[in-house]
SEDO-907196 format. One record per residue: residue number from 1; x, y, z of N, C-alpha, C in turn. Coordinates in steps of 0.2 Angstrom, whole numbers, plus 5000, padded with zeros to 4 digits. Layout:
BEGIN
R resi   nX   nY   nZ  caX  caY  caZ   cX   cY   cZ
R  NUM    X    Y    Z    X    Y    Z    X    Y    Z
...
end
This chain:
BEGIN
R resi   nX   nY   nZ  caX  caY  caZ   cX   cY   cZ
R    1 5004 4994 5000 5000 5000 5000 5004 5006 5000
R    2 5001 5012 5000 5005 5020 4999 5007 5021 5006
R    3 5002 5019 5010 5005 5021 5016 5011 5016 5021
R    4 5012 5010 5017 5016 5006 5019 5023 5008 5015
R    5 5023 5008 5011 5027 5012 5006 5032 5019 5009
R    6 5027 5023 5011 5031 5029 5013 5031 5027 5022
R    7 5031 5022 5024 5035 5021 5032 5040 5019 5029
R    8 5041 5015 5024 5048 5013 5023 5053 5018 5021
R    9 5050 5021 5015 5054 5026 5014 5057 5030 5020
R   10 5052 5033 5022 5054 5035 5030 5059 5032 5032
R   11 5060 5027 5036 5062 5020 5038 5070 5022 5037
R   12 5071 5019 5028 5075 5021 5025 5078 5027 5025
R   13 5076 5033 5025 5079 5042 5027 5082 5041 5034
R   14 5077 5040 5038 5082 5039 5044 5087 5034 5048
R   15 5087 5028 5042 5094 5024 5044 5101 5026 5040
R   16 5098 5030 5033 5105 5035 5032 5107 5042 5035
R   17 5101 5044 5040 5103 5049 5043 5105 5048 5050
R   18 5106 5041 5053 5107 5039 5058 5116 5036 5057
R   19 5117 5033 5049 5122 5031 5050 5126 5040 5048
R   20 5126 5042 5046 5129 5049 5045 5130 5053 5053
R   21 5125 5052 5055 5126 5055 5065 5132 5051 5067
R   22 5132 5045 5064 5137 5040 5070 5144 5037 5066
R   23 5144 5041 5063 5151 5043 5058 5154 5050 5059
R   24 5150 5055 5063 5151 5058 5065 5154 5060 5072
R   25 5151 5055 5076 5150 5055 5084 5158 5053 5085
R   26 5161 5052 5091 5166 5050 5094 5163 5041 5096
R   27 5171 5039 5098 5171 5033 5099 5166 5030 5103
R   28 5165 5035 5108 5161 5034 5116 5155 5032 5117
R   29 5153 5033 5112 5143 5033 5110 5143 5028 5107
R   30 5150 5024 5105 5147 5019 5101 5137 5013 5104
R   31 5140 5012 5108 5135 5008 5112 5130 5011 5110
R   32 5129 5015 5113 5122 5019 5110 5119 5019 5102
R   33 5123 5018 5098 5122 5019 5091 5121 5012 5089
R   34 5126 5008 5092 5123 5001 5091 5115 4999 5093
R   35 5114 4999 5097 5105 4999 5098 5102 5002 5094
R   36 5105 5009 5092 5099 5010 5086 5099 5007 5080
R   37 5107 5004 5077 5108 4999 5073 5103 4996 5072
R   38 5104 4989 5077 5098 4986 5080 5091 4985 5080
R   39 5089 4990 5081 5083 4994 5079 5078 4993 5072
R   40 5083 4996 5069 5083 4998 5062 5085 4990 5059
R   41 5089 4988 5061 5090 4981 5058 5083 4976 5058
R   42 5080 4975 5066 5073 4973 5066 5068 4976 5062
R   43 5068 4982 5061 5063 4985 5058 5063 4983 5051
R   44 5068 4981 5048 5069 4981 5041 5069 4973 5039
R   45 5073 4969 5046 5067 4962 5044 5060 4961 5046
R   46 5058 4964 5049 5050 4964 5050 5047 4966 5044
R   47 5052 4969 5041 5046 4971 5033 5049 4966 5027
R   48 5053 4965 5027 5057 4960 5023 5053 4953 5026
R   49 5051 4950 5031 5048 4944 5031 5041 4944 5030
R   50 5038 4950 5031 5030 4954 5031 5030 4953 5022
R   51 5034 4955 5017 5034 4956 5010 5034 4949 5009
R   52 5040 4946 5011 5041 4936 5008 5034 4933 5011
R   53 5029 4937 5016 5024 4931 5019 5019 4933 5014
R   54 5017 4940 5012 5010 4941 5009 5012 4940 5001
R   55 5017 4940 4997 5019 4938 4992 5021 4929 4989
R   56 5023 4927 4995 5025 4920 4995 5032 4921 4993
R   57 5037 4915 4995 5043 4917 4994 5044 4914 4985
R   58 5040 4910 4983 5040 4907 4977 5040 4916 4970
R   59 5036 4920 4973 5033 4925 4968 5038 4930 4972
R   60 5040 4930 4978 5047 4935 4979 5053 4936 4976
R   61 5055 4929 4973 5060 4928 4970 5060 4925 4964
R   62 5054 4927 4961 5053 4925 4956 5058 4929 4947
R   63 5062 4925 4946 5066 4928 4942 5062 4933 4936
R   64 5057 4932 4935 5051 4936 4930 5049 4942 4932
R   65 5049 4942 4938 5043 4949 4941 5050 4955 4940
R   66 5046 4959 4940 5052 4967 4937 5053 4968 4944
R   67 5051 4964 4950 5054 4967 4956 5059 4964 4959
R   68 5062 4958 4955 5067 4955 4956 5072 4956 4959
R   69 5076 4959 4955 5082 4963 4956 5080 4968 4965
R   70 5075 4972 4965 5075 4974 4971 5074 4971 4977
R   71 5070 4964 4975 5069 4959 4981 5077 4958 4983
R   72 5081 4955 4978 5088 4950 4980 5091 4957 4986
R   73 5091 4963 4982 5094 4967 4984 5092 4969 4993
R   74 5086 4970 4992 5084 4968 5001 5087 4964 5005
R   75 5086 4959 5001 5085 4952 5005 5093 4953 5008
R   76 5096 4953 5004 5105 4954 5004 5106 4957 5008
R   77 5103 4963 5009 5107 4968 5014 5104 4967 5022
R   78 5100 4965 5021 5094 4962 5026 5100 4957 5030
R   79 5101 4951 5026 5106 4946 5026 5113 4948 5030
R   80 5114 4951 5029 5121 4956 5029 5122 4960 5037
R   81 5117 4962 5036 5114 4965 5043 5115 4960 5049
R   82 5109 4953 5046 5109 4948 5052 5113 4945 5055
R   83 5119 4943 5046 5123 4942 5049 5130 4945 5052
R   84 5130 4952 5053 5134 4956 5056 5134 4955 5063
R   85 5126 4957 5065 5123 4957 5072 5125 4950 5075
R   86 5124 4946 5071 5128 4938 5075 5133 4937 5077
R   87 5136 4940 5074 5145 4938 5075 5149 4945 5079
R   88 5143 4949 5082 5146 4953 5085 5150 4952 5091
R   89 5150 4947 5095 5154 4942 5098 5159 4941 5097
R   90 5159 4938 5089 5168 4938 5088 5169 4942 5086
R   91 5165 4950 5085 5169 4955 5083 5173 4959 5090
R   92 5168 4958 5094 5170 4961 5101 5177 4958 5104
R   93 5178 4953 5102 5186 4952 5104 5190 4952 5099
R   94 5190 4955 5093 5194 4955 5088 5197 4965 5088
R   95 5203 4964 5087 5206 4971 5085 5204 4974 5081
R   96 5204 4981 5082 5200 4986 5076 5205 4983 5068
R   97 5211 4983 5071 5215 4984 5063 5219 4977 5061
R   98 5211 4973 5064 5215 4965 5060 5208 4965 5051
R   99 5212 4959 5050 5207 4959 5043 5200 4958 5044
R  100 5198 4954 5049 5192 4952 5052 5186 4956 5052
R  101 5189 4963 5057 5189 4965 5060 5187 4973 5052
R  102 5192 4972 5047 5191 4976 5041 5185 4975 5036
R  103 5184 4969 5038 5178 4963 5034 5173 4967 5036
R  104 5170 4967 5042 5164 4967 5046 5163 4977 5047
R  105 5168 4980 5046 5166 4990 5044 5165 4989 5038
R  106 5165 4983 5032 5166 4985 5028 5157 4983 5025
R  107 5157 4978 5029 5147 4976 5030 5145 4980 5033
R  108 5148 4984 5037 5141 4988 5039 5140 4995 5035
R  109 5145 4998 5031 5147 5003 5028 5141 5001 5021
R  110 5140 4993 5019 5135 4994 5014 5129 4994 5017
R  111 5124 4995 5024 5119 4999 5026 5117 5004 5022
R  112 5124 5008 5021 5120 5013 5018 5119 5013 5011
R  113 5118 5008 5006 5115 5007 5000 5108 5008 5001
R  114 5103 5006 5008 5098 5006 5008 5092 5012 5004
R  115 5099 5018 5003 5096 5024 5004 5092 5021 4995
R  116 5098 5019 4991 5095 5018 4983 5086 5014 4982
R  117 5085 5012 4989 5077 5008 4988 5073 5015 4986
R  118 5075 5022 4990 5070 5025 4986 5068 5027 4981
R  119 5074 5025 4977 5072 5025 4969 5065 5022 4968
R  120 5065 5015 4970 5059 5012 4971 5052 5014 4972
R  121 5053 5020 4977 5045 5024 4979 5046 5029 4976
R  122 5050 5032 4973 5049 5038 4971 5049 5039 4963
R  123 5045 5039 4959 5042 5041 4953 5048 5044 4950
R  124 5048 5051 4952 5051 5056 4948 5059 5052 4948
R  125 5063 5051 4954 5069 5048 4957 5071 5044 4950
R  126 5068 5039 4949 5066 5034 4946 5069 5035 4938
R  127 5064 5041 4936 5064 5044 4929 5072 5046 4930
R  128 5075 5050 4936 5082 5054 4935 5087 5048 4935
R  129 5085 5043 4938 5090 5042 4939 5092 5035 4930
R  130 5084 5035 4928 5086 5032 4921 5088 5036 4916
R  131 5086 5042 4916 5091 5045 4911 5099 5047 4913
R  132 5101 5047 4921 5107 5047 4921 5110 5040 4919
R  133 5106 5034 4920 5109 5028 4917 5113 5028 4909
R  134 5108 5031 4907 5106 5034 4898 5113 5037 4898
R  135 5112 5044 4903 5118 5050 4900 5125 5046 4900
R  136 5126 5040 4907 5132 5035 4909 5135 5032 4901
R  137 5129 5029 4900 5132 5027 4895 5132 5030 4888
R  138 5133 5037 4887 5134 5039 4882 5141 5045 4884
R  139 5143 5043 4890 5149 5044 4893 5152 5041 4892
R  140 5150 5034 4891 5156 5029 4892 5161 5027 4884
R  141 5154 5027 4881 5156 5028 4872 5161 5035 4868
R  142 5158 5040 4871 5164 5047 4872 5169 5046 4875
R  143 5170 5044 4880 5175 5042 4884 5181 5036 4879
R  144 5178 5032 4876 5181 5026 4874 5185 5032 4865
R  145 5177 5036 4861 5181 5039 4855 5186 5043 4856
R  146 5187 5048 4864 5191 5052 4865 5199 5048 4868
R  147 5197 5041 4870 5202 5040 4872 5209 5036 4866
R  148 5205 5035 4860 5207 5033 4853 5208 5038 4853
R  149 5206 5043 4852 5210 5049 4847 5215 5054 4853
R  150 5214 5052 4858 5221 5054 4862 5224 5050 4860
R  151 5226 5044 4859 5230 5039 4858 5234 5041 4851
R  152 5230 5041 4845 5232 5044 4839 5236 5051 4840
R  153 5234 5054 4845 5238 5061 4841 5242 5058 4846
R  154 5246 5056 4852 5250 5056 4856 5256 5052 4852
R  155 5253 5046 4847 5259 5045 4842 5261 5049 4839
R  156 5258 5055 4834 5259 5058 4830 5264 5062 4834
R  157 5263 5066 4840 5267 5070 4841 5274 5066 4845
R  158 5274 5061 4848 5280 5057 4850 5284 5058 4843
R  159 5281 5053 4837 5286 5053 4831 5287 5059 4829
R  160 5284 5065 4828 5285 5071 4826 5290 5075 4831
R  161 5288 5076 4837 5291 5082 4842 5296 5077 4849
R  162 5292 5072 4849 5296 5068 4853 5303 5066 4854
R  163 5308 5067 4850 5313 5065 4849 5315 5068 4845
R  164 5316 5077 4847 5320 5079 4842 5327 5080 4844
R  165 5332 5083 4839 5341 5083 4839 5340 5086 4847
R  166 5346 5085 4850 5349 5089 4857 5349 5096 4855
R  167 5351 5097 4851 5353 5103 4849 5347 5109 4847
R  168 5342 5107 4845 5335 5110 4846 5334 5114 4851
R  169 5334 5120 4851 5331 5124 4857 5326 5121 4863
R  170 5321 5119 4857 5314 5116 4861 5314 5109 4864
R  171 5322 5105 4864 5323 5098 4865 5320 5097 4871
R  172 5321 5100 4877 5321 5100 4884 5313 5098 4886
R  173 5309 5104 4880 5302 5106 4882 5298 5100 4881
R  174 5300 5098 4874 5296 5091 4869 5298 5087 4873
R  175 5302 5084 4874 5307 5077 4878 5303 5077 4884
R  176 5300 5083 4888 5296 5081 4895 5290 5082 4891
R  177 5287 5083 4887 5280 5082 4888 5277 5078 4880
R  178 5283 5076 4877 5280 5071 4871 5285 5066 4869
R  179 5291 5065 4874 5294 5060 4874 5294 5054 4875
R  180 5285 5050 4877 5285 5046 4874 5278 5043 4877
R  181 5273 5037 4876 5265 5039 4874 5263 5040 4878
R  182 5266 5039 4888 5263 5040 4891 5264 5047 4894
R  183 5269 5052 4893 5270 5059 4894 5265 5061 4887
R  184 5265 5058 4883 5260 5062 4878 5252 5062 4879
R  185 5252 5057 4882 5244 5056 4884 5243 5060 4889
R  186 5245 5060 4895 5245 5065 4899 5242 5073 4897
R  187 5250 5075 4893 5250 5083 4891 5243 5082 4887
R  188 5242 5079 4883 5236 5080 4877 5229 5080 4882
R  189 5229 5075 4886 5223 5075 4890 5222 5082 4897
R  190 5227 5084 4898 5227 5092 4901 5223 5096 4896
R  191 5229 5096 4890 5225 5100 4888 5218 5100 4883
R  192 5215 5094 4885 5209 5092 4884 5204 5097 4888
R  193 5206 5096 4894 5203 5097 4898 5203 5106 4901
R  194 5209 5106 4902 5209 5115 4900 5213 5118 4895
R  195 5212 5119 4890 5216 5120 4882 5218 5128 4883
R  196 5226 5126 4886 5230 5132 4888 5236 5132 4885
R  197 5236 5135 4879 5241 5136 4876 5247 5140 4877
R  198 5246 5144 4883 5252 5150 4883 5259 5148 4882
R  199 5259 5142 4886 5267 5140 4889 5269 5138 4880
R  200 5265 5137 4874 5267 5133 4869 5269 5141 4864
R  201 5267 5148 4867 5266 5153 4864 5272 5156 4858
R  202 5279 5156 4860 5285 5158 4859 5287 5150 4852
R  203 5284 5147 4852 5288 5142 4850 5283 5139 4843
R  204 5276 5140 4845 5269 5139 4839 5271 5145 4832
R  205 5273 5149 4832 5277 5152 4829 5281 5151 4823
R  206 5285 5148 4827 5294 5143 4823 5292 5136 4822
R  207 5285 5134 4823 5283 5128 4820 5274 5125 4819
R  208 5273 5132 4813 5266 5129 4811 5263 5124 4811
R  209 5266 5118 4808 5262 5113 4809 5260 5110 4816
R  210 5263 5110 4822 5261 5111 4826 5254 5115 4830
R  211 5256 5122 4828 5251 5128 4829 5243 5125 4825
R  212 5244 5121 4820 5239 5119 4817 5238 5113 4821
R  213 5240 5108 4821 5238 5103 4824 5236 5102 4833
R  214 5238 5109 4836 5235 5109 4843 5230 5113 4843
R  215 5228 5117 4837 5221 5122 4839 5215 5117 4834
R  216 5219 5114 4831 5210 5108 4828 5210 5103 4833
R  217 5217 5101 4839 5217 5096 4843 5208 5100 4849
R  218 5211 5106 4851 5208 5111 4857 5201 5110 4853
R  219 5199 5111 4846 5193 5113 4844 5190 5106 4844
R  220 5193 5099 4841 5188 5096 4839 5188 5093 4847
R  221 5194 5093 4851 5195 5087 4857 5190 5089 4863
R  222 5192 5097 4864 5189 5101 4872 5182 5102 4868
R  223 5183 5106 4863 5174 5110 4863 5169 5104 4861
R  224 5172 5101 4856 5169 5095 4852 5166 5090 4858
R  225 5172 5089 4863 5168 5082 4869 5164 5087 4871
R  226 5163 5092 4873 5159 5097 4878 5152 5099 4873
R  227 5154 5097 4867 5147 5097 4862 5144 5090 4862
R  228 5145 5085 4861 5145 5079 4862 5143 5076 4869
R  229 5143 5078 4871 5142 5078 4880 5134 5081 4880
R  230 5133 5089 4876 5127 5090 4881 5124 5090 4875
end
């Protein structure tokens, strides 16, 4: 129902504003934050077994239903939770800075996944967060063409500027920043990213081709992905 829905939601707001209080607190309260742990952990198997009784566990885990993925996901962290709380025993006699001990902050640190259920009740949530899926992956394919064609010009200027005589004025400058693919990937991708030619100004001059080749790199690489992008 709607109104069962938004107690969870609730539920869920105030187990990530509860773990965020006690990440901020001192050591000293620990106890006290535990019980509210606790708490929250009951409360969230009570509705986690409340959902598996009225639904039946055949149709809760039913690999078909579109609520699939959300159920495993409960249930897991549900899982996670119960089993943190039981082994707190052995956690009480184990040192903060064994691996055990690394394991078990590292379970309860995922708690705070629960906050991503609200996607689930909230509509709008939902829609943003499927277009930022959308936008993800149309990052990831610009990500992949930009990082081809930083690869190509970083040959081109290695074979080009990379290796010039010692005796070149500009030897020093080119050798640190095109001397070979992975000092060129670097410098290309700065200047991908803020396309600041000054340091190049004195010397663009005494070699056109260059001059040409890093202002169509700036146009199509910095403005072109920033056009691409939006």
């Amino acid at each position: 129902s709607r109104f069962f829905h938004s107690l969870v939601a609730l539920l869920i707001i105030t187990n990530a504003v509860v773990i965020g209080m006690e990440t901020d607190q001192s050591v000293g309260s620990a106890d006290h934050w535990e019980a509210v742990e606790n708490t929250l952990l009951l409360l969230f198997t009570v509705e986690l077994v409340l959902r598996v009784t009225v639904f039946g566990p055949a149709e809760f885990f039913d690999t078909s239903s579109g609520d699939f993925t959300w159920n495993v996901f409960d249930a897991g962290l549900v899982s996670l939770g119960v089993m943190d709380c039981a082994m707190g025993l052995l956690r009480s006699g184990t040192s903060k800075g064994s691996d055990i001990a690394t394991i078990f902050r590292i379970f309860r640190l995922l708690r705070i996944l629960r906050i991503f259920r609200l996607i689930r009740f909230l509509k709008q949530l939902y829609i943003l967060t499927y277009g930022f899926a959308l936008a993800s992956l149309a990052v990831f394919w610009v990500t992949i063409l930009m990082a081809a064609a930083l690869y190509v010009c970083a040959i081109v200027l290695v074979r080009t500027y990379g290796r010039l005589p010692e005796e070149d004025p500009e030897h020093d400058f080119f050798q640190s920043h095109y001397g070979d693919i992975l000092n060129a990937l670097f410098t290309l991708f700065q200047l991908m990213m803020q396309p600041n030619l000054m340091e190049y100004k004195g010397m663009l001059l005494r070699r056109p081709f260059l001059m040409l080749f890093l202002v169509i790199f700036v146009i199509f690489g910095s403005f072109g992905m920033i056009a691409l992008l939006t």
